[in-house]
C-alpha positions in Angstrom: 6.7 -5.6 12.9 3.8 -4.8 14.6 2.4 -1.2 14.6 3.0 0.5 11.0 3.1 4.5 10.5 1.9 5.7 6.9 2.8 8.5 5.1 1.2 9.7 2.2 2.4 12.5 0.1 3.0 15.3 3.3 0.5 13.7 5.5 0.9 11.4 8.5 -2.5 9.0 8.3 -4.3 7.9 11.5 -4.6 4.7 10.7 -5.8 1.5 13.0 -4.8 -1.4 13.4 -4.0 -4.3 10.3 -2.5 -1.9 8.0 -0.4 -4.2 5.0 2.1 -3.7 2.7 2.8 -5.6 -0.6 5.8 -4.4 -1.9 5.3 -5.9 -5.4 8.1 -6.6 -7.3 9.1 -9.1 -9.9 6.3 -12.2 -10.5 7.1 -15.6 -11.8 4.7 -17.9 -13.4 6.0 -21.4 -13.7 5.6 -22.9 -17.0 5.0 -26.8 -18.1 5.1 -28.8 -20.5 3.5 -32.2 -21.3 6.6 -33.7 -19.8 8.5 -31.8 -17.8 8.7 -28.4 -15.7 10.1 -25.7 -18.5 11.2 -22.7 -16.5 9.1 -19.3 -15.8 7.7 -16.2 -17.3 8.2 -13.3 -15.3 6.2 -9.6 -15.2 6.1 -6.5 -12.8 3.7 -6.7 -10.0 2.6 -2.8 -8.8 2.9 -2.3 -4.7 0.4 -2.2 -3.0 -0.9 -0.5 1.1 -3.8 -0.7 2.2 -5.1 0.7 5.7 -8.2 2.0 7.4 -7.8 5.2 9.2 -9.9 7.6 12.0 -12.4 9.7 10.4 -13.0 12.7 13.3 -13.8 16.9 12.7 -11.5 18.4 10.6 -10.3 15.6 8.4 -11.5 15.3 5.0 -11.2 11.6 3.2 -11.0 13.7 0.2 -7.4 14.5 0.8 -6.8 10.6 0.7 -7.5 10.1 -3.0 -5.0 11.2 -4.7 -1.9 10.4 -7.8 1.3 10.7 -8.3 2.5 10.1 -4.5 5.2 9.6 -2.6 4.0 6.8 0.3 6.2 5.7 2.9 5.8 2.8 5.1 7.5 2.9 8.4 7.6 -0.3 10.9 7.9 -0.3 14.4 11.1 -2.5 13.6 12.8 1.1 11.9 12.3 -1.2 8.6 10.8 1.5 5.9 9.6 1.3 2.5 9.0 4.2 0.1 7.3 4.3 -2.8 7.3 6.8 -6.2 4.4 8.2 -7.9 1.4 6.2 -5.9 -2.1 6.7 -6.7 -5.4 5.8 -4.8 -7.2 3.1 -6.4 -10.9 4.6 -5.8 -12.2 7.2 -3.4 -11.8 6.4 0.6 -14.9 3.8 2.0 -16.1 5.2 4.8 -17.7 3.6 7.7 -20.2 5.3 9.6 -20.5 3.5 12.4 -16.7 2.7 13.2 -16.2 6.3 12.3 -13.3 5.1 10.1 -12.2 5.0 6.1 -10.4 2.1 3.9 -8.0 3.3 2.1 -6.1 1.2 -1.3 -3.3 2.9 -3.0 -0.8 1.0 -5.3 2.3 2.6 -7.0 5.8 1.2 -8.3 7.6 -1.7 -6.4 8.2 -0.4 -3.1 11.8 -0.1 -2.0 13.2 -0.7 1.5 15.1 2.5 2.2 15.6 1.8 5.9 
């Protein structure tokens, strides 16, 4: 897995390089007692991708923050994840001088689909 193509809602981001996907899923939290390991607690963990993409004319970062979302996370592998009813954590960051934006969207536990 080593190049990753985003989609977001209808749109296709630019992004660069280092784009990540946590899935999220199911978390476990081992618990003790004064003598012994006692089992776990488990509770959801929300998905999370995060990417930075090209800023150039005619793209507005505005598009970018956005709810309720479909995302899909494509690997050069053909491995693909989807994920329902994302949202963008805060509006894009945007770097001036490397012309490019940060984006953080997290949503429901990603599902491989492919």
């Amino acid at each position: 897995l080593g190049k990753a193509q985003i989609k977001v809602g209808g749109l296709t981001l630019e992004t660069m390089a280092g784009s990540t996907l946590d899935p999220g899923g199911t978390m476990r939290e081992t618990q003790t007692g004064d003598n012994a390991v006692l089992g776990w607690t488990e509770k959801p963990k929300a998905s999370r991708v995060e990417c930075t993409i090209s800023v150039r004319g005619g793209v507005s970062v505005n598009d970018f923050h956005v709810a309720d979302v479909s995302i899909v996370f494509r690997g050069d592998t053909g491995q693909m994840w989807a994920i329902a009813k994302a949202w963008s954590l805060e509006p894009p960051v945007i770097d001036a001088g490397a012309g490019t934006a940060r984006l953080v969207y997290e949503g429901t536990p990603a599902e491989e689909v492919g």
